[in-house]
ZANUKOL-414134 format. One record per residue (C-alpha): residue number from 1; x, y, z. Coordinates in Angstrom, 1 decimal. Layout:
ZANUKOL-414134
SITE/bakol/X/Y/Z
SITE/NUM/X/Y/Z
...
***
This chain:
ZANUKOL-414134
SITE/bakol/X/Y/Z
SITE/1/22.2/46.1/-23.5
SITE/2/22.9/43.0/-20.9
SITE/3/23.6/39.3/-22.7
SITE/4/21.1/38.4/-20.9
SITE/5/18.8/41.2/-22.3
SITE/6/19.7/40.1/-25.8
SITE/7/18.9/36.8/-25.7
SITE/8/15.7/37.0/-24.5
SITE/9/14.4/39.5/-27.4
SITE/10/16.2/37.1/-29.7
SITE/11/14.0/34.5/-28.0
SITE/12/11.2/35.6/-28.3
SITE/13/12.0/36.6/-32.1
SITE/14/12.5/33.1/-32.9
SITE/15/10.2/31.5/-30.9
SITE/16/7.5/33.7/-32.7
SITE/17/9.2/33.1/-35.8
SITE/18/8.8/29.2/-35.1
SITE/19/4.9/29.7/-33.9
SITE/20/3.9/32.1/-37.7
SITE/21/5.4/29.3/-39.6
SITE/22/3.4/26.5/-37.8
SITE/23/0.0/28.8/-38.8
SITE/24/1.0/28.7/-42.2
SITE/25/2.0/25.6/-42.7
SITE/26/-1.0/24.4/-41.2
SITE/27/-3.6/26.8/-43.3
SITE/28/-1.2/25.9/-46.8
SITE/29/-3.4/24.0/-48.8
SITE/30/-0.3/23.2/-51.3
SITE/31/1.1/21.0/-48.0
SITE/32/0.2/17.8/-47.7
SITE/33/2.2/16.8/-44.5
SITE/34/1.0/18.8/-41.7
SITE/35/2.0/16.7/-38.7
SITE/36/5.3/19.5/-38.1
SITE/37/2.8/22.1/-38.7
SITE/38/1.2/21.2/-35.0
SITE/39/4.6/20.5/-33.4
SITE/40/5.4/24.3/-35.0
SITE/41/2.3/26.1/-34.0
SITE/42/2.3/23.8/-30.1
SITE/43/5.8/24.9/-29.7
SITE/44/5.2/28.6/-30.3
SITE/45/1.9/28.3/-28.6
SITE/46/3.7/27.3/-25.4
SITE/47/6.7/29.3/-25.6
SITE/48/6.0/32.6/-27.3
SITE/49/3.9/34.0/-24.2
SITE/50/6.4/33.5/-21.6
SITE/51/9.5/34.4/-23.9
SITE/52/7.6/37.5/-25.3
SITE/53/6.5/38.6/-21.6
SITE/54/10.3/38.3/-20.6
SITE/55/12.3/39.6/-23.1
SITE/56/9.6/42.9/-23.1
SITE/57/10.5/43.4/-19.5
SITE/58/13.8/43.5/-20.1
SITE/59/13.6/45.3/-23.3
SITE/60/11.4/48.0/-21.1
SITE/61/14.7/47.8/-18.4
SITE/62/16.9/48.4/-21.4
SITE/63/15.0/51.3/-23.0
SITE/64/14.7/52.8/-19.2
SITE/65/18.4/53.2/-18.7
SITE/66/18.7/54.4/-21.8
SITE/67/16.4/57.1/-21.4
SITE/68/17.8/57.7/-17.9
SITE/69/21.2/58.5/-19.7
SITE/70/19.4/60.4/-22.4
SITE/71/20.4/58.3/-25.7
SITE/72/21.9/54.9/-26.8
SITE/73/25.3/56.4/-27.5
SITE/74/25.3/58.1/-23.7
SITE/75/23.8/55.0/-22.6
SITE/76/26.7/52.9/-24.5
SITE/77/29.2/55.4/-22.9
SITE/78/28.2/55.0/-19.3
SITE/79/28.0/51.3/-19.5
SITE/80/31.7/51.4/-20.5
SITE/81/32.8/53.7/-18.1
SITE/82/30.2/51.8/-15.3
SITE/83/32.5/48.8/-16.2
SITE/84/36.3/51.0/-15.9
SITE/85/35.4/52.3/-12.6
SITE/86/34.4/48.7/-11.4
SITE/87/38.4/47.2/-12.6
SITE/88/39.7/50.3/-11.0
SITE/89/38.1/49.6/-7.7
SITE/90/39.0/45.9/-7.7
SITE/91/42.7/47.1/-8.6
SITE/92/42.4/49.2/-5.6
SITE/93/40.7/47.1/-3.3
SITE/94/43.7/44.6/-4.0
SITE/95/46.0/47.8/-3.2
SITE/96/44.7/48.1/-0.1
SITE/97/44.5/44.4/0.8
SITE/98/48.0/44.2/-0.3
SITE/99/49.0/47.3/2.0
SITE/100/47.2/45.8/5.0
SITE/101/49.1/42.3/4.6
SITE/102/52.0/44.1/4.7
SITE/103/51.3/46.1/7.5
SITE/104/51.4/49.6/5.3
SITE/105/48.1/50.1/6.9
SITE/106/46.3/50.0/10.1
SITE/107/43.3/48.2/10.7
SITE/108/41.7/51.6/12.0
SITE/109/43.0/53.2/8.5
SITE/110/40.7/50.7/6.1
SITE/111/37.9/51.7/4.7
SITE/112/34.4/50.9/6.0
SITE/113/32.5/48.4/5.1
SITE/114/30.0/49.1/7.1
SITE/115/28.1/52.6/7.5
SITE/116/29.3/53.2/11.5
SITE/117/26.3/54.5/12.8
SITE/118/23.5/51.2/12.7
SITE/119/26.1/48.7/11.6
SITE/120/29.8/48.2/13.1
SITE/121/32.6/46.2/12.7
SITE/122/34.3/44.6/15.3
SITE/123/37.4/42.4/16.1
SITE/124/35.1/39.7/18.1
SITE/125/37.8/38.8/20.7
SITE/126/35.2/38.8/22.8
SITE/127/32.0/38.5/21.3
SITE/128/31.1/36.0/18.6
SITE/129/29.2/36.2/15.3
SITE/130/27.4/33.5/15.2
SITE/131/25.1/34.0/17.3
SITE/132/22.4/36.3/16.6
SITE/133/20.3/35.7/19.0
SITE/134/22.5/37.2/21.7
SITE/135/21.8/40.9/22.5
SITE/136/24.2/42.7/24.9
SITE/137/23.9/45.9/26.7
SITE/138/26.8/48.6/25.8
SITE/139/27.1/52.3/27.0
SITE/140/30.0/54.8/26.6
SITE/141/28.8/56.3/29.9
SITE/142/27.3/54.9/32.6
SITE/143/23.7/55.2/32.7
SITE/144/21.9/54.8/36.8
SITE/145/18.2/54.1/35.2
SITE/146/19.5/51.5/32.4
SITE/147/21.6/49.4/34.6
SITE/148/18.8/49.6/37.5
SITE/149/16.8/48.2/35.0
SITE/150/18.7/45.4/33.9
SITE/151/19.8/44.4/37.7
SITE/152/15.9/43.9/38.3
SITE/153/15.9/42.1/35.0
SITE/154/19.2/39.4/35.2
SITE/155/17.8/37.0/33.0
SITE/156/15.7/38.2/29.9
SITE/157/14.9/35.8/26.9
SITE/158/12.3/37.1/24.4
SITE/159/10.8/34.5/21.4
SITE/160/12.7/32.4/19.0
SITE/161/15.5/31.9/21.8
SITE/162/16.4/35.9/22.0
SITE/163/18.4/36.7/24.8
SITE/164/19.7/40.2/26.8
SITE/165/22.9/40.0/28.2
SITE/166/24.4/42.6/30.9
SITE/167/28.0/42.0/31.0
SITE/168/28.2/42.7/35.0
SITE/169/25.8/40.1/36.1
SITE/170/27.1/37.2/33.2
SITE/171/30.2/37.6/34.6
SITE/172/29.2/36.6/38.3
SITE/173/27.6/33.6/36.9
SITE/174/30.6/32.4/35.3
SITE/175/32.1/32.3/38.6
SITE/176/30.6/29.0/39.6
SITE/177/33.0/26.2/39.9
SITE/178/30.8/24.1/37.8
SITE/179/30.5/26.4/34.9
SITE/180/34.6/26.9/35.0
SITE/181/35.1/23.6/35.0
SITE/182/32.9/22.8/32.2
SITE/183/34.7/25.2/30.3
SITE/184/38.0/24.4/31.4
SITE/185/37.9/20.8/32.4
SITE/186/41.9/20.4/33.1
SITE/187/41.7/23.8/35.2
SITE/188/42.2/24.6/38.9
SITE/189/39.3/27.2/38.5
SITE/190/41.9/30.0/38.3
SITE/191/41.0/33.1/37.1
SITE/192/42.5/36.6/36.4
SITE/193/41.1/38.9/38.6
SITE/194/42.5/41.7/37.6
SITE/195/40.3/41.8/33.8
SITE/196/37.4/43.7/35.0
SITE/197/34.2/42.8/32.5
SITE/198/31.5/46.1/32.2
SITE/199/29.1/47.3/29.9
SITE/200/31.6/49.2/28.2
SITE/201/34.2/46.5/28.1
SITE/202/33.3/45.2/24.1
SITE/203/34.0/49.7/23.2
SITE/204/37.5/47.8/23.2
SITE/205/36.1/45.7/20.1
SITE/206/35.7/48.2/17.9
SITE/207/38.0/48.0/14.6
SITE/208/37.4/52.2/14.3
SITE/209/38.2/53.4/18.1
SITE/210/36.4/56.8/17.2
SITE/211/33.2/54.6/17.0
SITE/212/33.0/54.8/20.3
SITE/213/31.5/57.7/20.8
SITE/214/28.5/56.8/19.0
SITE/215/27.7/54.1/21.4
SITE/216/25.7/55.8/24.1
SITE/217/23.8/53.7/25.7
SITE/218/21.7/50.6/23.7
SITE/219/21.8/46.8/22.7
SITE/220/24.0/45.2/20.1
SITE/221/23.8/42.0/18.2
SITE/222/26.2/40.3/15.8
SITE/223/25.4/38.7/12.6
SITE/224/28.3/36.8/11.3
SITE/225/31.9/37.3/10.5
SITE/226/33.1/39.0/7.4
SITE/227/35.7/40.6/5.3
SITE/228/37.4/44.2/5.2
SITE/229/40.2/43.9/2.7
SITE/230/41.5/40.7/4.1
SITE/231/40.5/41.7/7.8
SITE/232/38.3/39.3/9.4
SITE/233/35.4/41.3/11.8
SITE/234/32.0/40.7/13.4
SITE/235/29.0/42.4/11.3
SITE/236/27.0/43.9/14.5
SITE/237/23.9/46.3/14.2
SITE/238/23.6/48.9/17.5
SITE/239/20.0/49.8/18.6
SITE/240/19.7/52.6/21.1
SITE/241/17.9/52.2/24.1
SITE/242/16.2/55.2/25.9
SITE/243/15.5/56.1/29.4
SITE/244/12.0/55.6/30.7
SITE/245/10.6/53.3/33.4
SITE/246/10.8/49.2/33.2
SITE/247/7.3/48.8/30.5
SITE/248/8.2/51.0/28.1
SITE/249/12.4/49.5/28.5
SITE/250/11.3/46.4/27.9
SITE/251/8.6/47.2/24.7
SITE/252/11.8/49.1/23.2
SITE/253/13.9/45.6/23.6
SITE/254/11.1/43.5/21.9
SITE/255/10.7/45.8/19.4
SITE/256/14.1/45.6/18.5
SITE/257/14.3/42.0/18.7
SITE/258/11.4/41.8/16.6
SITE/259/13.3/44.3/14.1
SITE/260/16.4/42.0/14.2
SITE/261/14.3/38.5/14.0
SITE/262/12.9/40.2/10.3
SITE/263/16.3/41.1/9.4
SITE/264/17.7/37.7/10.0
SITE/265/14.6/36.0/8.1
SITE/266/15.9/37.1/5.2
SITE/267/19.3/34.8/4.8
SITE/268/20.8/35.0/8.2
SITE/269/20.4/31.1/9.8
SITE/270/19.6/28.3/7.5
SITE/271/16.0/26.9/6.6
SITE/272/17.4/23.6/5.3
SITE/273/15.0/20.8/6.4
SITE/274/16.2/17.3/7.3
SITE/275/16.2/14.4/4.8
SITE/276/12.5/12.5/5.0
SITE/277/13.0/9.3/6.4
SITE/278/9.6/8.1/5.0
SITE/279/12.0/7.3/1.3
SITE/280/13.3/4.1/0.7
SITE/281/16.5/3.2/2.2
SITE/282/19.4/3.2/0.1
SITE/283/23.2/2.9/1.6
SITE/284/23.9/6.4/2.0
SITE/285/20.8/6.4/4.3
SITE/286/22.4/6.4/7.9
SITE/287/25.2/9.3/5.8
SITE/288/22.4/12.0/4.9
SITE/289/20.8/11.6/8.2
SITE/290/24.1/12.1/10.1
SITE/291/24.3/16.0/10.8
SITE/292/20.9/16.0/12.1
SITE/293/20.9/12.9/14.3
SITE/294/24.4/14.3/15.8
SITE/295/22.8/17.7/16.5
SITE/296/20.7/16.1/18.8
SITE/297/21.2/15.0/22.5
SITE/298/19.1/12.8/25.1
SITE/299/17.6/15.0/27.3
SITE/300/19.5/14.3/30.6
SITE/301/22.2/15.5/28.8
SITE/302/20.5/18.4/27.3
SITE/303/18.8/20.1/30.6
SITE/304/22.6/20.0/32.0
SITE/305/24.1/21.2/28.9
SITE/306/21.7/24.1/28.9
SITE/307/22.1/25.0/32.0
SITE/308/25.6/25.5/31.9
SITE/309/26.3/26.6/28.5
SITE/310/25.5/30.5/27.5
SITE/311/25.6/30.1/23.5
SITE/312/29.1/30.7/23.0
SITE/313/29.4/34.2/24.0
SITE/314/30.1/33.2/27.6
SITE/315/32.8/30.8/26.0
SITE/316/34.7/34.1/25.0
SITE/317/34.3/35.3/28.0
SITE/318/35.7/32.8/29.9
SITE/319/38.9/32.5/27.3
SITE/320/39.4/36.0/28.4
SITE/321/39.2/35.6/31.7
SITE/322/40.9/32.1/32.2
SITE/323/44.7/32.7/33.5
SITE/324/44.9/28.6/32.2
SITE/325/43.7/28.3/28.5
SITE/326/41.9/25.2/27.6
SITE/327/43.7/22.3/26.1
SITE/328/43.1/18.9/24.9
SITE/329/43.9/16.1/27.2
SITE/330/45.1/12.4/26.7
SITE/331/42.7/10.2/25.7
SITE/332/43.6/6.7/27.6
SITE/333/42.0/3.1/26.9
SITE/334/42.7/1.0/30.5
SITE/335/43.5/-2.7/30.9
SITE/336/39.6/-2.8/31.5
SITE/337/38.3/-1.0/28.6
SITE/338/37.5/2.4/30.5
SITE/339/37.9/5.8/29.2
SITE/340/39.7/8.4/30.9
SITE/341/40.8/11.6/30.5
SITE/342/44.1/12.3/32.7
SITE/343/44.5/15.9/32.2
SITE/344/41.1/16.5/33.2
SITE/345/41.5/15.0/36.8
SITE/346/41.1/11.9/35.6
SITE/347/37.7/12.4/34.1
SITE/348/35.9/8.6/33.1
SITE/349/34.0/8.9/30.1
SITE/350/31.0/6.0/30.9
SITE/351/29.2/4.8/27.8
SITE/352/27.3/1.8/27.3
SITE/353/29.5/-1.4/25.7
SITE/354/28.1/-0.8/22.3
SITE/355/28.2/2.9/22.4
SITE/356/31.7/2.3/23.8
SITE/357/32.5/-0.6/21.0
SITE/358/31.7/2.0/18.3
SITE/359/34.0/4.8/19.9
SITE/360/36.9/2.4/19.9
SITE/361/36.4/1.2/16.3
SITE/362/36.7/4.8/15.3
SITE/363/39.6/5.6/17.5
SITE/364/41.5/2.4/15.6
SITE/365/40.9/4.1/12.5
SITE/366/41.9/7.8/12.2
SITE/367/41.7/7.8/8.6
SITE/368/38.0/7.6/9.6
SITE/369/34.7/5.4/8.1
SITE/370/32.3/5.9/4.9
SITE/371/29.1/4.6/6.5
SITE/372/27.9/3.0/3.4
SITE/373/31.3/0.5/4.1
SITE/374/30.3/-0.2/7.5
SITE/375/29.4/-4.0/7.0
SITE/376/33.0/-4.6/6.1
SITE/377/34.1/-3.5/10.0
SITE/378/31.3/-5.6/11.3
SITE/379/33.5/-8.6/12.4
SITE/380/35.9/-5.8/13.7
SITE/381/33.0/-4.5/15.6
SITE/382/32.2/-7.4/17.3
SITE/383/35.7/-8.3/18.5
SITE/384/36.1/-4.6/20.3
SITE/385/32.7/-5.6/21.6
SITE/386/33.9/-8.9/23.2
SITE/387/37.0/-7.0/24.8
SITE/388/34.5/-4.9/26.4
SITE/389/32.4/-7.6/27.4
SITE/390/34.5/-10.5/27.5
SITE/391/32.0/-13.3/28.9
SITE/392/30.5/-13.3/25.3
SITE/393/28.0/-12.0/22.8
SITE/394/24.6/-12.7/23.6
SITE/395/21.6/-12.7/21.0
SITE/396/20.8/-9.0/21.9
SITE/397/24.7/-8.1/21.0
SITE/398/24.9/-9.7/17.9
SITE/399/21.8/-8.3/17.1
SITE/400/23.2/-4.6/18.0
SITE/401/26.2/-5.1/16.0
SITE/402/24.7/-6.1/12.8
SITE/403/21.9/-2.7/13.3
SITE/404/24.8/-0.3/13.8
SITE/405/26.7/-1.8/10.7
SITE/406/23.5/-1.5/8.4
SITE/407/24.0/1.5/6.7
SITE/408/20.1/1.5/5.9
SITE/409/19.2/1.9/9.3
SITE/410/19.4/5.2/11.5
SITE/411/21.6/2.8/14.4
SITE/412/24.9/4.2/14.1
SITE/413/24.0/8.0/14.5
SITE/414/21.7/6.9/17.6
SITE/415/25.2/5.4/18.9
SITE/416/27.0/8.7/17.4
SITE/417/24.8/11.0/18.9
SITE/418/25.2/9.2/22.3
SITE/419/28.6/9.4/22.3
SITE/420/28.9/13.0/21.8
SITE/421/26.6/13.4/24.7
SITE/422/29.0/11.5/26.8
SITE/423/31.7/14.2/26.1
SITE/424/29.5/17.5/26.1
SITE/425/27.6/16.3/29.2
SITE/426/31.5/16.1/31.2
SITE/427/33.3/19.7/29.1
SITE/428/32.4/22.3/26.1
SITE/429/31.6/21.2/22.6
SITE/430/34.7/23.9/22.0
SITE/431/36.7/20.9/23.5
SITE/432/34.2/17.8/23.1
SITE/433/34.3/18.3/19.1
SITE/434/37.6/16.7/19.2
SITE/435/37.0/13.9/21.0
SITE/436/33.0/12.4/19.2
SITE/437/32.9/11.0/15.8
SITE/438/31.6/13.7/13.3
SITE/439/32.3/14.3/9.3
SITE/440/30.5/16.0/6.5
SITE/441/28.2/14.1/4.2
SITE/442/29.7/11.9/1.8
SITE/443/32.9/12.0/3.6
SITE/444/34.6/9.8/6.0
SITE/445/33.3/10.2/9.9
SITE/446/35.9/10.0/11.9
SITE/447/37.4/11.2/15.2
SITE/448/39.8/14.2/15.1
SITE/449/41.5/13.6/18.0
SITE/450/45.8/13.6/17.5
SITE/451/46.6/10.0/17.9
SITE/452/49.8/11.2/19.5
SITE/453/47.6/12.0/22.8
SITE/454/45.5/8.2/22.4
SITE/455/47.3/5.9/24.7
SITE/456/46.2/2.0/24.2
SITE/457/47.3/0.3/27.8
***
């Protein structure tokens, strides 16, 4: 029998005991004092039904695996040995974790996680986990009607932002100069021709080689990273497409996104919902509104960023194909208060003078800011303000200042959310992150830039 099991028939015991002993208090003629005897019999009265209804469901759980291992001393045996069996396989899942450290083991030679049929690991060199939403065609052999299909089809995006990628045709649209350069902003645009990308090009991905052979032809998705005795992999489910003309393909791919959209509803992407704003400001207002305001971008910047950007696995992609690999550039602050990026030909990062005000502030102060302190950096504010605009403060300034310094308004993650905009808008978030003002909640926001590569003229 569970603890848990225990104490809810022990519960219930008492809490029945408690409610019989209010009744006869209360019917005792010999008693004068019966105010207990209603505290007694309201206790048990509210109690004894629930605690009774869940200690019998777990008695009824109890008395079912007992009868399942035919007696309580069978039942008591195989409990023990249940327990045995679980230390020895921790003892040897350390083993092998151990062995695969030292590099006893292959990563081909651990044991599966995953059952390699539906579900299969993968290294994700290539492909990402987190995003679901990504489906990509994979055969082991080429298949005329499939890939007819999918040239006719380039660009497929099904509901709740489901997308079909073929491998060939993503890779011709990475070719643009304004995609590589997005990706790569301190790039000549140089790529290595001789990695060829094809639908069979992620078989290389597979952690168990002989998986291979299982891939025929069909649509794979990933679902997250996880864990194989201290090897990191990509949890990806294989659905197998079959041949037939371009209706019945394409009712076989929304079926299967429908399939996967279920799956995921249960735990895969988060639900959380943003803080109201309706509640009385307090000084951690402008913090517990942060990671939502940040997440979002005006919407000049978001049409381009859309455009360009293809959910992170084309990032991969592109890190494969990229004979340069991306790398952060110097961050330089002119004479004249401009912001430019030397190792990305020069790239001027153009804010407005409070948006650029509150960049600078951070980037004095790489220990970062709790936004509940900000009044005490408003004077600082204003005088990075007045460098930027040096013929004065006018009302309209001052009154700027003084909203982006409140921490019970929403102003500084309007300014923070426009600042990241002015990065992603110019290169990739991959490369952007470094450069905007972010932070958890409760924690300092700061930017994570090295200050070895900040240069103050």
């Amino acid at each position: 029998m569970s603890t848990w099991q225990i104490i809810a028939i022990v519960s219930g015991i008492i809490t029945a005991i408690t409610f019989l002993l209010g009744v006869f208090i209360f019917f005792d003629d010999g008693l004068k004092e019966k105010k207990w005897s209603w505290r007694y019999f309201l206790i048990g009265a509210f109690f004894v039904p629930f605690i009774i209804f869940f200690g019998l469901i777990h008695l009824q759980e109890y008395l079912a695996d007992v009868w399942e291992d035919r007696g309580f001393i069978r039942h008591h045996w195989k409990t023990r040995q249940r327990k045995e069996e679980d230390e020895r396989s921790k003892e040897e899942y350390k083993r092998i974790s151990n062995a695969f450290e030292k590099g006893v083991i292959r990563r081909d030679e651990l044991p599966r996680m995953l059952d390699g049929v539906t579900k299969f690991e993968l290294y994700g060199k290539l492909l990402g986990g987190d995003d679901w939403q990504d489906f990509v065609y994979i055969e082991n052999e080429y298949n005329g009607l499939l890939n007819d299909f999918f040239k006719r089809h380039p660009v497929i995006h099904l509901k709740h932002g489901i997308r079909i990628i073929y491998l060939p045709l993503c890779v011709q649209g990475l070719t643009n100069e304004d995609v590589l350069m997005y990706w790569n902003p301190g790039s000549k645009g140089i790529l290595d021709k001789s990695i060829g990308i094809d639908t069979s090009s992620l078989l290389d991905e597979l952690c168990y080689p002989e998986d291979a052979a299982k891939l025929t032809h069909g649509l794979i998705s990933c679902f997250g990273w996880a864990e194989n005795h201290g090897a990191k992999f990509v949890y990806t489910s294989y659905y197998p497409l079959k041949e037939a003309d371009d209706g019945n393909i394409m009712q076989q791919i929304e079926n299967i996104a429908k399939k996967a959209f279920e799956f995921n509803e249960l735990g895969f992407y988060s639900t959380a919902k943003r803080p109201s704003e309706d509640k009385q400001a307090t000084k951690d207002f402008a913090d517990e509104q942060f990671n939502w305001e940040i997440r979002n971008l005006v919407d000049e910047i978001r049409e381009r960023v859309e455009k360009l950007e293809q959910r992170g696995f084309s990032r991969k992609l592109l890190m494969k194909l990229f004979t340069e690999k991306p790398e952060l550039s110097r961050l330089v602050i002119t004479k004249d208060m401009r912001i430019v990026l030397p190792d990305y030909n020069n790239m001027e990062i153009k804010m407005e003078p409070i948006n650029k005000a509150v960049f600078l502030l951070f980037l004095r102060h790489p220990e970062g800011i709790v936004f509940k302190h900000l009044p005490n950096y408003r004077k600082e504010l204003a005088d990075v303000y007045q460098m930027i605009k040096p013929l004065g403060l006018n009302d309209r300034a001052l009154q700027s200042i003084e909203d982006v310094t409140n921490p019970f308004l929403n102003s500084i993650n309007e300014k923070c959310a426009r600042i990241r905009g002015s990065f992603v808008s110019q290169f990739d978030d991959n490369l952007a992150k470094h450069y905007y003002i972010y932070g958890m909640r409760g924690e300092p926001k700061k930017i994570d830039l090295p200050r070895d590569l900040v240069i103050w003229e």
